[in-house]
N, C-alpha and C positions, 0 to 999 in steps of 0.2 A: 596540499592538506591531507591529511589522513582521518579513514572514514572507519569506525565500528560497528559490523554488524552480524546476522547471522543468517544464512543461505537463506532460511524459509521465511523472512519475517516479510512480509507485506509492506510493509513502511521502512524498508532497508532498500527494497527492489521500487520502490514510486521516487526512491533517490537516486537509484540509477539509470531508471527507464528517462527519468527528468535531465541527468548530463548530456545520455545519450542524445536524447530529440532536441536538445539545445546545440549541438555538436560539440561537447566536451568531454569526450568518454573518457577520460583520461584524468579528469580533472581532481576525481579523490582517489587517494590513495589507498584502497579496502584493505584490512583485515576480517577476515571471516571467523565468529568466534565460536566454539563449543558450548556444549549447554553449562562443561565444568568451569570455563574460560570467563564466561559474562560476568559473575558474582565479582571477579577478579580483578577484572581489567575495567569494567565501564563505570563505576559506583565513581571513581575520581574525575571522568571526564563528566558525568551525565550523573546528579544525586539521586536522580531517579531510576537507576539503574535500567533504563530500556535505552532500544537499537532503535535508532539508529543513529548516533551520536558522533560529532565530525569537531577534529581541532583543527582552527586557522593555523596557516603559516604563521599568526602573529600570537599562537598561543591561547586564544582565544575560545571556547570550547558554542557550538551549537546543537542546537536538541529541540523538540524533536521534529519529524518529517514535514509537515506545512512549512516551520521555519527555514529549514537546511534547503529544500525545493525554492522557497522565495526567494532565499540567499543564490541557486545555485542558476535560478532565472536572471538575477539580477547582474550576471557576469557575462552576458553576451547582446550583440545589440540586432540581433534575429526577430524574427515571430515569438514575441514572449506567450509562453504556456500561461502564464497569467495577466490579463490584460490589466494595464495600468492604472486604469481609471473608466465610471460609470458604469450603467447596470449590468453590461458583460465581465464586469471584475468582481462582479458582488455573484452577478450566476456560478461564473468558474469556483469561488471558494464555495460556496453553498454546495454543490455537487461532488466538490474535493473532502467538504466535510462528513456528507453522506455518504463517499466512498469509503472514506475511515471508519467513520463510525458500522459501514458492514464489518469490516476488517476486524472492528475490534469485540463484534458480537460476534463472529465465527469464530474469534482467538479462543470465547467464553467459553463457547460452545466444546470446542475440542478439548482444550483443558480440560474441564469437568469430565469429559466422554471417557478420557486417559484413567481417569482416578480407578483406583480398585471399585468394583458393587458396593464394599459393606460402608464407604466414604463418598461415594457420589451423589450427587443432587437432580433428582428429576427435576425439580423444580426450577432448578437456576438454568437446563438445558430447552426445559419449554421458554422460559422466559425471555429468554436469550434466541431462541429459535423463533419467537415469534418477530423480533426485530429482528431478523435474516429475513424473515419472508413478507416487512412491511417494507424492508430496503429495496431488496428487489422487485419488488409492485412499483416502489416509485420511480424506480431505473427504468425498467419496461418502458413505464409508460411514457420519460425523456429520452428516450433513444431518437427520435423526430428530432429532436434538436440538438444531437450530440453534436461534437463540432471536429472535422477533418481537414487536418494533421489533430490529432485530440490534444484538448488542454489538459490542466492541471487536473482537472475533474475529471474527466475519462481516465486519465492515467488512474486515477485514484481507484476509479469502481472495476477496472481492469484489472488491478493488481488485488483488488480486495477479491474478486472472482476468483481470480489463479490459487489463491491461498483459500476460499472456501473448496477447490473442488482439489487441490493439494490434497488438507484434512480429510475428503469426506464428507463433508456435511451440505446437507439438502442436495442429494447427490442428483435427487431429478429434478433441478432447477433448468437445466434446458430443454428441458419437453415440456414447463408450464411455462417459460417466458420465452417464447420464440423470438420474437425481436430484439431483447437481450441476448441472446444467444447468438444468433446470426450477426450480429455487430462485434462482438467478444471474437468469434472464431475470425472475423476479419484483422480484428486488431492484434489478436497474435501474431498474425505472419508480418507485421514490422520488426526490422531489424531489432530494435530496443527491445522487444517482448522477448524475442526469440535467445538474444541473448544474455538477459535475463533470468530466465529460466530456470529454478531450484530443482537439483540432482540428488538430493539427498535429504532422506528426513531429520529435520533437527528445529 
């Protein structure tokens, strides 16, 4: 199958960290696109033009990250990142959702940050920053119960960390949440983070 996306997206990399720890590395096919590339290339597979967006062998097109992740748990008969059934499958998405959902207030955050002075919004960067800093209180304070080999949910709020401190933003988040931080720096040094990894800003 082949996968679309872009080096820096958070929800491009929770697709690959997700092959990897399934042992599939292999299993999509990436293109990696430019910021002039995406308008281009994804609007036919994905109407919604975002990454990270993956066609089956069967022609098939899926989008976006929760789904392609279920679909890409669902091809191996391993330790599933996402538990089957009962209140650890309801935990795992609820924490995967509040991983995203940091991801996609950071995304807010940077966006606006980028714009020129006389077009940017303080407003929508407090706004949006204060959901940075209610995500991460709630992380904090589930780290107790994070779960090792991490599920879908760790991968989530891991990948949404890497991409907050990627941009910049809330840059001294690990000197107020020490035990997020100290769980974060561990979970980097796994294979799937490390290679993972965005080298370039896009």
């Amino acid at each position: 199958m082949k996968g679309y996306a872009t080096v820096s997206s958070p929800y491009a990399r929770k697709v690959r960290v997700a092959t990897i720890e399934t042992g599939q590395p292999d299993l999509i096919e990436w293109r990696m696109l430019s910021r002039e590339e995406r308008p281009e290339v994804v609007p036919p597979v994905n109407p919604l033009g975002k990454v990270p967006a993956v066609v089956l062998d069967s022609g098939e097109a899926l989008y976006d990250s929760p789904v392609i992740c279920a679909y890409v748990d669902s091809l191996h008969d391993g330790s599933k990142l996402i538990p089957p059934e009962g209140p650890d499958r309801w935990e795992v998405l609820r924490r995967e959702a509040l991983g995203d959902g940091l991801a996609e207030a950071v995304v807010a955050v940077a966006q606006e940050s980028q714009k020129a002075p006389e077009t940017r919004s303080q407003r929508v960067i407090e706004r949006q920053g204060v959901k940075v800093a209610a995500a991460l209180a709630a992380l904090e304070d589930e780290v107790p119960s994070f779960r090792d080999p991490p599920s879908m949910g760790e991968i989530a709020a891991a990948c949404a960390l890497g991409y907050m401190e990627y941009r910049g933003v809330a840059a001294d988040w690990r000197g107020r949440y020490g035990r997020l931080a100290a769980w974060y720096a561990k979970i980097l040094t796994r294979p799937s983070f490390v290679q993972t990894m965005p080298e370039d800003k896009a």
